[in-house]
N, C-alpha and C positions, 0 to 999 in steps of 0.2 A: 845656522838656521836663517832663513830666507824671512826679513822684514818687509818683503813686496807688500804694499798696499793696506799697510799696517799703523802707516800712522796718520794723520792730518797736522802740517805747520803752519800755523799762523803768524806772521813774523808781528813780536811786542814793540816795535814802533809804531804800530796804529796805535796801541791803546795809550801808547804814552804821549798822544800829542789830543787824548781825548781832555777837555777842562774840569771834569769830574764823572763819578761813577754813578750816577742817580739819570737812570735811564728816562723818569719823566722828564726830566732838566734836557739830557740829548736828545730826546727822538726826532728834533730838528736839524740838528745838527750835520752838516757834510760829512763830520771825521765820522761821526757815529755812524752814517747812513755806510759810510765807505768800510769801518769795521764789517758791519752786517753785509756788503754785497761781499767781501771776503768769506765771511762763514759760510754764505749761500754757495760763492762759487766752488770754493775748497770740499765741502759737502757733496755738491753735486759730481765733484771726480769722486768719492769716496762710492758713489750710486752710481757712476758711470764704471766706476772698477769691476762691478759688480754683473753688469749689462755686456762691457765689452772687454773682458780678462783678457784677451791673448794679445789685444791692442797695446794695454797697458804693462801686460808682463814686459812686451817687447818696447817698448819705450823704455821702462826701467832698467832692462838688462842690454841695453846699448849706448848708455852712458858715456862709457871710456872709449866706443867704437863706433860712434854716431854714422850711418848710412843714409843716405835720401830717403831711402822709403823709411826709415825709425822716425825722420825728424818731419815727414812728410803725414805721417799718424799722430806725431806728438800736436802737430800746429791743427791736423783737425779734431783733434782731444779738446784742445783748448778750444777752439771754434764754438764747438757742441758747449762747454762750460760757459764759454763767455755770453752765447747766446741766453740762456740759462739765466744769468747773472742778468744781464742787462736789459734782460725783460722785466724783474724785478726790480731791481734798481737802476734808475735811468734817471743817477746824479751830473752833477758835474760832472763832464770829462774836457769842456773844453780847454784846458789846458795842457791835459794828454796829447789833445788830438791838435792842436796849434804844436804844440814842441815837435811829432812828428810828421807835420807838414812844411815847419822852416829848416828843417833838417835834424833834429834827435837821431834819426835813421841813421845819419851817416856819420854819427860820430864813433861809432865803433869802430872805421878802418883801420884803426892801429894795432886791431885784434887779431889774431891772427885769420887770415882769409875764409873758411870755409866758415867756425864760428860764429863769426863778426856776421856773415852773410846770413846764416839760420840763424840768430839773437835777431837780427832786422827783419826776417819771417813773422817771428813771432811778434813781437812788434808791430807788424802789419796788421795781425789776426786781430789783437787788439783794438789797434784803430779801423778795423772795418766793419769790425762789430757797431763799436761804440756809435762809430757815423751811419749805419746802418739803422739804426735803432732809433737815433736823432732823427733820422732822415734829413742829416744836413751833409752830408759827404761833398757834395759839387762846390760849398762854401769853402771846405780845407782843400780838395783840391785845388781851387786856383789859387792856393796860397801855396802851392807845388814851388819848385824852380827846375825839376830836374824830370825829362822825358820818359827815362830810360825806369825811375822810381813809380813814375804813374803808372808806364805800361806794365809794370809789375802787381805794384795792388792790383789793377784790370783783370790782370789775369788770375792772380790768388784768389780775389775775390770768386770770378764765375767758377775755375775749379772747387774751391769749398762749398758754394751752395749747391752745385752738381754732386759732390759726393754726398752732402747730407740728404739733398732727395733722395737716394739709395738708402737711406738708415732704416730697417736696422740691420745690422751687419757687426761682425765681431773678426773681420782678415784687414790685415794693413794691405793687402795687395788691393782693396775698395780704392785704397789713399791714392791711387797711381794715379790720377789727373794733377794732384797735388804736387806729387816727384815730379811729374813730367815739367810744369812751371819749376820748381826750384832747379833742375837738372838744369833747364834753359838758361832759368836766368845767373845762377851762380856764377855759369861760365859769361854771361853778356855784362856782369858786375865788375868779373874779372877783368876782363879784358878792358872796361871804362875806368877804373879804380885802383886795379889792382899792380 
């Protein structure tokens, strides 16, 4: 029996770093707010399963077989969520977005190559949201060190906003501006890194 899109995880390290459970006491609170953009975002894939099945089937069932175009739908799946999220909650991230500006990104090299490089995608989508959202992106930018990583967000980024003007839509073949950047850069990573 196929469990596709059957469950929502919420990992209980959020709740366990909340100071107690009396929600008028949190609702100030960062860990609380950051609980709640959790349930928001996780939710809203459970509504986006719904809207764009075949997206997500195929995300789901290319797990063990990860392609460009699977992981090129999964990073604009999350796009669509994070946007979603961070419209609503637009807490703290500047320490997200500083870790992958002084290098968070590149400490995955010792992963194995293709991985390491799609976990640093998504990665990205994260922080370009978040800085998108801020409208402070140009501030972590110049806290860059590496050319080759700018020119990549550059280019993730305008491919993602380009495919989501196309929405709505329910074919990974939409994602193809998306692949087209990671096809590129994967191999221009390799060759600087790998």
């Amino acid at each position: 029996m196929e469990d596709y899109g059957t469950r929502i995880v919420i990992a209980e390290r959020k709740y366990r770093q909340l100071p107690c459970l009396d929600i008028r006491k949190l609702k100030e609170e960062d860990t609380f707010k950051s609980v709640v953009s959790t349930l928001v975002h996780e939710m809203g894939h459970a509504t986006d399963m719904v809207r764009m099945p075949s997206m997500y089937r195929q995300v789901y069932h290319s797990k063990e077989n990860m392609t460009s175009e699977s992981v090129a739908t999964m990073l604009f799946l999350e796009y669509v969520a994070n946007l979603r999220t961070d419209a609503i909650y637009t807490g703290e991230h500047n320490t997200f977005c500083l870790q992958v500006a002084k290098g968070m990104w590149n400490k995955y090299r010792d992963w194995p190559p293709e991985f390491a490089f799609y976990y640093m995608a998504k990665i990205s989508v994260y922080f370009l949201v978040r800085t998108s959202i801020n409208n402070n992106r140009d501030y972590y930018l110049k806290q860059l060190n590496d050319k080759l990583f700018s020119d990549f967000l550059e280019a993730l980024d305008h491919a993602l906003v380009q495919t989501y003007q196309c929405l709505p839509f329910d074919d990974s073949k939409k994602c193809f501006r998306i692949e087209a950047v990671l096809n590129e850069y994967i191999y221009r990573f390799g060759e600087k890194y790998g």
